[in-house]
C-alpha positions in Angstrom: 18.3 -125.7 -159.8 15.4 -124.3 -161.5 14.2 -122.8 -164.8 14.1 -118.7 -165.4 11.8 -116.8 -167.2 11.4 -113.0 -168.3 8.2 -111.9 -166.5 6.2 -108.3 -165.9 5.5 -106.7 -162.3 2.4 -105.4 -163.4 2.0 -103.5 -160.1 5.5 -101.6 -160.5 5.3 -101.7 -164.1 8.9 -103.2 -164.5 10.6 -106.5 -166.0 11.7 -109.1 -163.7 12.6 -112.5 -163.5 10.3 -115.3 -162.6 12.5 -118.5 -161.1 10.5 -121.4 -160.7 12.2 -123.5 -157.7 11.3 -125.9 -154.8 12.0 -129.1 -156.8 15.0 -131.0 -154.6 17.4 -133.2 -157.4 15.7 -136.7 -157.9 12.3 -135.7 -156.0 8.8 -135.7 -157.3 7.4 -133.1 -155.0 7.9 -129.6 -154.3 10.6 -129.0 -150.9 8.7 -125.7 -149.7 11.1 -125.4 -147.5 14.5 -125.5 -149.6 11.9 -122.7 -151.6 11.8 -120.7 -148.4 15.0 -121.0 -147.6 16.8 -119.7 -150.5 14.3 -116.4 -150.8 15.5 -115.6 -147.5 19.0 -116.6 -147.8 19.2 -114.7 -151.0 17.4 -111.8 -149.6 19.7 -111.5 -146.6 22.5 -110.5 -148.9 21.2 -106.9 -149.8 24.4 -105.7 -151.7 24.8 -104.5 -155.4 26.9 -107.5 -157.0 24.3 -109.8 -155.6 21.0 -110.7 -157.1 17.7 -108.8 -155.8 15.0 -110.7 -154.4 11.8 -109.1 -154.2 8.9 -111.3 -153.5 8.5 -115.4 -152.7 5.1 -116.3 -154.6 3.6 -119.6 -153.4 0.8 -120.7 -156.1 -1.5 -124.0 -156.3 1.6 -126.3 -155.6 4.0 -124.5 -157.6 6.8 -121.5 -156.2 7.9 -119.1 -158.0 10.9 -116.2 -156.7 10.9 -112.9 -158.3 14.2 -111.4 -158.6 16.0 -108.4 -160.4 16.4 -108.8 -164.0 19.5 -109.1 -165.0 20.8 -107.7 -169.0 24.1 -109.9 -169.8 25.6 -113.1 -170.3 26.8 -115.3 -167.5 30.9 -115.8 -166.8 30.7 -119.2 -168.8 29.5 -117.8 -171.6 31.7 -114.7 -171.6 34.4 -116.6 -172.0 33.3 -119.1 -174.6 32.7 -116.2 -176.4 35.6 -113.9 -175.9 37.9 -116.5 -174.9 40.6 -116.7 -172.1 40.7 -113.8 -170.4 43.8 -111.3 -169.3 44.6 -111.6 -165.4 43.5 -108.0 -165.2 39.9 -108.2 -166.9 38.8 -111.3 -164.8 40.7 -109.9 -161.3 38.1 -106.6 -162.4 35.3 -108.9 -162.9 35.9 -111.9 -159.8 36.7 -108.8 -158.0 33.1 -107.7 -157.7 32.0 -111.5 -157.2 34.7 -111.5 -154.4 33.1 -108.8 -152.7 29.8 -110.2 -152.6 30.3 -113.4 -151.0 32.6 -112.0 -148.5 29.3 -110.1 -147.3 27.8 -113.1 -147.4 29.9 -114.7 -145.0 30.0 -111.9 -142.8 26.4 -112.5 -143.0 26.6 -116.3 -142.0 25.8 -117.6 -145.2 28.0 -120.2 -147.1 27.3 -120.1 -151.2 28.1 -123.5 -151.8 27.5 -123.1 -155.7 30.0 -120.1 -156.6 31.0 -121.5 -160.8 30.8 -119.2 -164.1 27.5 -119.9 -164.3 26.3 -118.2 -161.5 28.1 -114.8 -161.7 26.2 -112.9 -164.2 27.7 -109.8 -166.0 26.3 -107.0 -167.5 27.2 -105.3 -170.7 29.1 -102.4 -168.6 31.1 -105.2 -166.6 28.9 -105.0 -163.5 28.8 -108.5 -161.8 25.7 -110.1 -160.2 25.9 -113.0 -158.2 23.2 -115.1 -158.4 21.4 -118.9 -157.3 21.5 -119.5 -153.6 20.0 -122.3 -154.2 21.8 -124.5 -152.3 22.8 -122.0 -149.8 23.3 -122.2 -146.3 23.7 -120.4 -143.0 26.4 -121.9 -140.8 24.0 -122.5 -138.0 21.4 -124.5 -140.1 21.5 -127.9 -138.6 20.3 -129.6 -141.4 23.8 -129.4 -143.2 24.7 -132.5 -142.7 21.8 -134.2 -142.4 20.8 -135.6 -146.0 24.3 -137.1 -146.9 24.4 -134.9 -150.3 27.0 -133.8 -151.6 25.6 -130.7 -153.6 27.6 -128.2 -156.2 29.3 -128.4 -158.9 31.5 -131.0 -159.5 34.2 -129.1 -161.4 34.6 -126.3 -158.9 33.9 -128.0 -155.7 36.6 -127.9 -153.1 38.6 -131.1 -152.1 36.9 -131.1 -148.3 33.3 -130.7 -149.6 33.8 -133.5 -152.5 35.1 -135.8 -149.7 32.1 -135.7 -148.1 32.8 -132.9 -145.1 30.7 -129.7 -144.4 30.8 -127.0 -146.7 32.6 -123.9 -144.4 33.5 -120.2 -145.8 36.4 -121.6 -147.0 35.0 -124.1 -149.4 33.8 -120.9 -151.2 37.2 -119.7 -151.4 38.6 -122.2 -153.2 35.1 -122.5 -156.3 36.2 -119.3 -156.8 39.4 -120.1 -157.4 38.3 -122.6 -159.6 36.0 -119.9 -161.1 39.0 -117.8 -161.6 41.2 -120.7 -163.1 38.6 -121.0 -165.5 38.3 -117.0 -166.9 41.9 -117.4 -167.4 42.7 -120.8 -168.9 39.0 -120.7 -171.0 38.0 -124.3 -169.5 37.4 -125.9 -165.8 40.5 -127.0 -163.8 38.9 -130.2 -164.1 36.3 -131.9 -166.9 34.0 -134.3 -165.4 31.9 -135.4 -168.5 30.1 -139.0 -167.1 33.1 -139.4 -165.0 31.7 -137.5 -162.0 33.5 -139.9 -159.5 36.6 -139.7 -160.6 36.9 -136.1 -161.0 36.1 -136.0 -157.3 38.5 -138.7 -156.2 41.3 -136.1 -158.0 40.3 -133.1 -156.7 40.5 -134.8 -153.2 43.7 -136.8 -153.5 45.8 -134.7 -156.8 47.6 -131.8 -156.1 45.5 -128.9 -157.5 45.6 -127.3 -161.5 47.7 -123.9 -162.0 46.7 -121.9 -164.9 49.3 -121.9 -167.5 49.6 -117.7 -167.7 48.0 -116.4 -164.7 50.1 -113.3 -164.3 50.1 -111.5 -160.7 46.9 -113.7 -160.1 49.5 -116.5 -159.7 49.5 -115.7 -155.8 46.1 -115.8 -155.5 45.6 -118.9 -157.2 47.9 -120.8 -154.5 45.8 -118.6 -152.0 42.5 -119.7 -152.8 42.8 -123.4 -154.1 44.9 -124.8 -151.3 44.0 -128.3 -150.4 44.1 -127.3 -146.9 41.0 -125.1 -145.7 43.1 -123.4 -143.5 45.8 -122.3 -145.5 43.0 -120.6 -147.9 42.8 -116.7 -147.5 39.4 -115.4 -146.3 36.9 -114.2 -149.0 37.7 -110.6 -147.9 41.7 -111.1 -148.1 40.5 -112.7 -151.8 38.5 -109.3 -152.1 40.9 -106.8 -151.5 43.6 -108.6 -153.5 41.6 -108.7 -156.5 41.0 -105.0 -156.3 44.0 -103.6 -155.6 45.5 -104.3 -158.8 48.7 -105.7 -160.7 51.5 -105.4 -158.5 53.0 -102.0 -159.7 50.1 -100.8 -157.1 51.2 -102.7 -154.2 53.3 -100.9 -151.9 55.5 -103.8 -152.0 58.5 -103.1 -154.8 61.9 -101.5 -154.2 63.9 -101.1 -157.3 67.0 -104.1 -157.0 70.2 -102.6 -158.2 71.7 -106.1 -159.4 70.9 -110.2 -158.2 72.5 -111.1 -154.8 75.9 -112.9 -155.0 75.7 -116.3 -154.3 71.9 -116.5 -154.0 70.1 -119.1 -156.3 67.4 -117.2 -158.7 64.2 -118.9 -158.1 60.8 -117.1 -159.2 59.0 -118.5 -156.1 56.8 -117.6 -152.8 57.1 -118.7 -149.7 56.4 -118.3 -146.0 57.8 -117.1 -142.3 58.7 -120.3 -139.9 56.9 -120.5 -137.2 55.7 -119.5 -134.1 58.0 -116.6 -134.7 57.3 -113.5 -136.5 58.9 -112.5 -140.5 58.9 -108.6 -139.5 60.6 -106.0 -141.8 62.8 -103.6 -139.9 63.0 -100.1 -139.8 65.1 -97.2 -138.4 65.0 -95.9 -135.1 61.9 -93.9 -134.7 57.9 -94.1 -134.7 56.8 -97.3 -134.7 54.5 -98.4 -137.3 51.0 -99.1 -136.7 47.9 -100.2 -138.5 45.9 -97.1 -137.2 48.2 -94.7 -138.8 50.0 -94.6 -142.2 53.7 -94.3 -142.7 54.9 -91.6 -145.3 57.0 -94.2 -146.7 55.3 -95.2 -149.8 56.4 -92.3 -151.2 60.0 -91.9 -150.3 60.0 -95.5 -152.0 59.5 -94.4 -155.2 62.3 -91.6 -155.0 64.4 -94.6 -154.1 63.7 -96.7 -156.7 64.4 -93.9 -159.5 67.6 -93.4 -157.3 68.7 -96.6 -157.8 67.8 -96.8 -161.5 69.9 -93.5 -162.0 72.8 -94.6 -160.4 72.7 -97.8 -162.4 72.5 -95.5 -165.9 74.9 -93.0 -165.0 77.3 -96.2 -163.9 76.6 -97.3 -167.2 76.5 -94.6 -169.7 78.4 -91.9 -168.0 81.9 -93.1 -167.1 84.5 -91.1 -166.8 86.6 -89.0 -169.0 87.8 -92.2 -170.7 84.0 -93.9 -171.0 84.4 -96.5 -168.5 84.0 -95.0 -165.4 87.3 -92.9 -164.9 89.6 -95.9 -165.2 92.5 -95.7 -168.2 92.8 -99.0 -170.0 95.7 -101.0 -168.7 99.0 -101.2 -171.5 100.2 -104.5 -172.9 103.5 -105.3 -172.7 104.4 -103.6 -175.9 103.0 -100.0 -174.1 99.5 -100.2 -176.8 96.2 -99.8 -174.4 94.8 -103.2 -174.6 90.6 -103.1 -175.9 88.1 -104.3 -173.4 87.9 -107.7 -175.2 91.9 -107.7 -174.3 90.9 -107.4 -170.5 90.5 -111.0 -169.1 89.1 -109.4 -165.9 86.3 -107.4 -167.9 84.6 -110.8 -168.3 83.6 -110.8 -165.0 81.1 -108.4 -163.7 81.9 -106.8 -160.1 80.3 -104.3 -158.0 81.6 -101.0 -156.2 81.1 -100.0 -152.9 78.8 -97.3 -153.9 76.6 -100.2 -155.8 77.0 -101.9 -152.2 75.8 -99.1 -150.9 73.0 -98.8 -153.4 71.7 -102.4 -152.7 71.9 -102.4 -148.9 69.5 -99.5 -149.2 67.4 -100.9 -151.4 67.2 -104.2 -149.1 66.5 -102.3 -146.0 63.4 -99.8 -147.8 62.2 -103.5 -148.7 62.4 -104.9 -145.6 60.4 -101.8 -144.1 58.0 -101.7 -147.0 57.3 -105.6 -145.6 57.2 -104.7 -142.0 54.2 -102.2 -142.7 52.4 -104.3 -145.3 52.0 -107.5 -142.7 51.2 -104.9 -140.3 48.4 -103.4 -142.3 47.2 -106.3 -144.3 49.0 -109.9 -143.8 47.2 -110.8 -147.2 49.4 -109.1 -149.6 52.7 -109.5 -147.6 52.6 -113.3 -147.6 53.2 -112.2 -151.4 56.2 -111.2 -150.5 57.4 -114.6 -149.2 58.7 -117.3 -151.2 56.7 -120.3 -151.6 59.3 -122.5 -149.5 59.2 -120.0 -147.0 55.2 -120.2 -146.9 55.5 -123.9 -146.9 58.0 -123.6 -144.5 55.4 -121.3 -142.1 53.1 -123.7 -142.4 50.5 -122.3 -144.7 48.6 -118.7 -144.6 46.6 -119.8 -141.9 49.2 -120.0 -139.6 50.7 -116.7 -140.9 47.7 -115.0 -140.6 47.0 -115.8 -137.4 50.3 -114.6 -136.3 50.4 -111.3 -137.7 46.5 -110.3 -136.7 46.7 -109.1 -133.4 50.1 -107.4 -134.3 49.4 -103.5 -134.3 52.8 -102.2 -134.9 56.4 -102.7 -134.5 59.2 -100.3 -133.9 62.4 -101.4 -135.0 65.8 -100.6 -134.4 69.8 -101.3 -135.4 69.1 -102.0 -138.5 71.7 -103.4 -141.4 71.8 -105.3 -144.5 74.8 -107.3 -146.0 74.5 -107.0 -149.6 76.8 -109.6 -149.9 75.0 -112.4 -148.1 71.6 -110.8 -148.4 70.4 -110.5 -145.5 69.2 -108.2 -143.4 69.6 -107.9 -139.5 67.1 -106.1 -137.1 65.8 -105.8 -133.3 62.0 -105.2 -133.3 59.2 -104.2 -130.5 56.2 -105.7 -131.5 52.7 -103.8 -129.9 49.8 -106.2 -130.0 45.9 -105.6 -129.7 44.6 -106.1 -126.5 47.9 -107.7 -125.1 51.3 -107.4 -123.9 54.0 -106.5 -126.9 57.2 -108.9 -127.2 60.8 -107.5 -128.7 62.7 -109.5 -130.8 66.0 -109.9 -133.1 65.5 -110.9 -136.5 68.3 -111.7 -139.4 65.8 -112.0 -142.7 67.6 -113.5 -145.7 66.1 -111.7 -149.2 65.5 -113.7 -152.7 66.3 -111.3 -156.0 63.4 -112.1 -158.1 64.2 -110.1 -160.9 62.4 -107.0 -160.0 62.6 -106.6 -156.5 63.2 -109.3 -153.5 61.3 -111.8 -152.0 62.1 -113.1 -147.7 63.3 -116.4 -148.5 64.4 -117.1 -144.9 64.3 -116.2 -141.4 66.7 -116.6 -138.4 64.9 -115.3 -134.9 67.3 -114.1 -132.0 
């Protein structure tokens, strides 16, 4: 959308960059007013991972926009020279391009070009959003007025290729496509000379997933959704990226082994709706989004609880090595060896690792209950992705769990054998009247910790 050049402010004495724009795609004139519009647009946006705009220069027939000069290499060529990169370099990186945009939108103004080549970054990893060229504010009435369809081809969302208005949420999903791209090394989809039918499969194919995308793999469900709606905002997109893999989340309790009878599935999912997923949590204070629990804490004490009781259960024993228990005689009075031992095939649990679990399930569930409180964002992570189908999309979720302040629950229990966990709730809302509830929330062992892979509401 226009050619750059290296130019001198000979007034300030400092290096800048001269953009030469005005020039609509297939026109022979100058659009002064697409000129105008993107020096204001751009200079609206007054944050550090955006682009500086410092003066509009209209000469002869020509305009020219002086910006901040920026040292670096754009995304695109970042990674054709360093290659794919690791979830945690390009969260660090699309974190900062994250947190632009989302002041753009709280601004009003839609990107509608977010790609590699528009996020510049700087030898020290500082990111600069750049080009609002074809920018524009929500209220501009002339949206929908030419019959364009303007971006990228390669990163533009399914509604927007279809022909629809650009909205927030189209943002959301190019940066997605941004992201796909830093991690897989190429677009999530080639157009060469095909442009048409790259559009007609971004709008009717269900959308690429990177091959290794780590703990992005959330966010990459999160952001290109076919469905505007079940998109995250830019800001839930923001604070994702930034808070890190998940061994920062407050959202991991130690499991002490899988749950019996449970099917191990490495997925995500949702809460049905309209009812609430809430996490329980002893009788006491009820949680609120004004004021921090001391939890966090106490759930790491678990957690190396747990993992001690599982070593000592395993190393220790008892005075015989295998827990106190003599090996049973044969019939000729010789102790028969563990391999001897049919039943030893088979592994069983104890009471006390009941009683390990159940705690472990309940710190989980309460770990949940303050996360959706706090920020609905990172506990629809803690969903499986049947359950999020099943809620009907992050939208939905979201729009739930927004006005929820706090919940105080009570009568809490979990059966470690059926894995679930059963609860009564008070819900406080902002600005309204509060609702109780009872609540039996089913847990998934993922390996790690659990996932909510189902609810039953009272």
């Amino acid at each position: 959308m226009g050619a750059v050049w290296v130019g001198r402010d000979e007034l300030l004495g400092r290096e800048v960059a001269l953009k030469k724009i005005g020039m609509s795609p297939g026109a022979d004139l100058p659009d002064l007013a697409r000129a105008e519009r993107e020096a204001k647009l751009a200079a609206r946006v007054n944050h550090p991972h955006v682009v500086a705009v410092y003066d509009l220069v209209d000469e002869a027939d020509e305009q020219w926009l002086v910006m901040e000069l920026v040292e670096g290499l754009n995304l695109a060529a970042l990674v054709r020279r360093d290659g794919p990169m690791p979830p945690d370099r390009a969260a660090a990186l699309l974190g900062q391009a994250a947190e632009a945009l989302a002041e753009a939108h709280a601004a009003g103004i839609i990107h509608r070009d977010v790609k590699p080549s528009n996020i510049l970054v700087t030898e020290t990893g500082q990111v600069k959003l750049t080009d609002f060229g074809i920018a524009r504010a929500e209220a501009d009435a002339s949206l929908t007025q030419t019959g364009l369809v303007t971006g990228s081809p390669a990163y533009l969302a399914p509604e927007v290729a279809s022909g629809q208005t650009a909205t927030d949420a189209a943002d959301v999903w190019s940066l997605g496509a941004t992201l796909y791209h830093a991690l897989e090394g190429q677009p999530p989809y080639h157009v060469a000379d095909n442009v048409m039918g790259t559009m007609f499969r971004i709008v009717n194919e269900d959308p690429p997933r990177p091959g290794h995308p780590g703990w992005l793999a959330p966010l990459m469900v999160a952001t290109m959704a076919k469905n505007p709606d079940d998109r995250w905002t830019m800001r839930d997109v923001q604070r994702f990226l930034q808070s890190g893999p998940p061994k920062s989340e407050p959202t991991r309790v130690a499991a002490a082994a899988p749950l019996p009878g449970v099917e191990q599935t490495a997925v995500l999912t949702s809460p049905p709706t309209p009812q609430p997923v809430a996490a329980p949590r002893p009788a006491g204070p009820a949680y609120s989004r004004r004021r921090r629990s001391p939890l966090l804490p106490v759930l790491g004490v678990v957690a190396l609880v747990v993992i001690a009781v599982i070593v000592t259960a395993l190393v220790v024993g008892g005075p015989d090595g295998d827990g106190g228990q003599t090996p049973p005689s044969g019939a000729d009075g010789t102790s028969q060896t563990p391999e001897e031992t049919p039943s030893q095939s088979e592994p069983t649990e104890s009471p006390s690792d009941d009683g390990v679990r159940a705690q472990a399930m309940t710190d989980f569930v309460q770990t949940y209950l303050q996360t959706v409180v706090d920020d609905p964002a990172a506990a629809w992570g803690m969903l499986t992705p049947d359950f999020q189908k099943a809620s009907g999309g992050f939208g939905k979720y979201k729009k739930f769990w927004d006005p929820v302040d706090g919940a105080d629950v009570t009568d809490i229990g979990a059966d470690p054998q059926s894995g679930t966990v059963q609860y009564s709730v008070s819900y406080s809302r902002d600005g309204g009247d509060g609702f109780d509830d009872e609540v039996e929330l089913r847990l998934q062992d993922d390996g790690e910790s659990f996932l909510i892979a189902g609810e039953t509401p009272g």
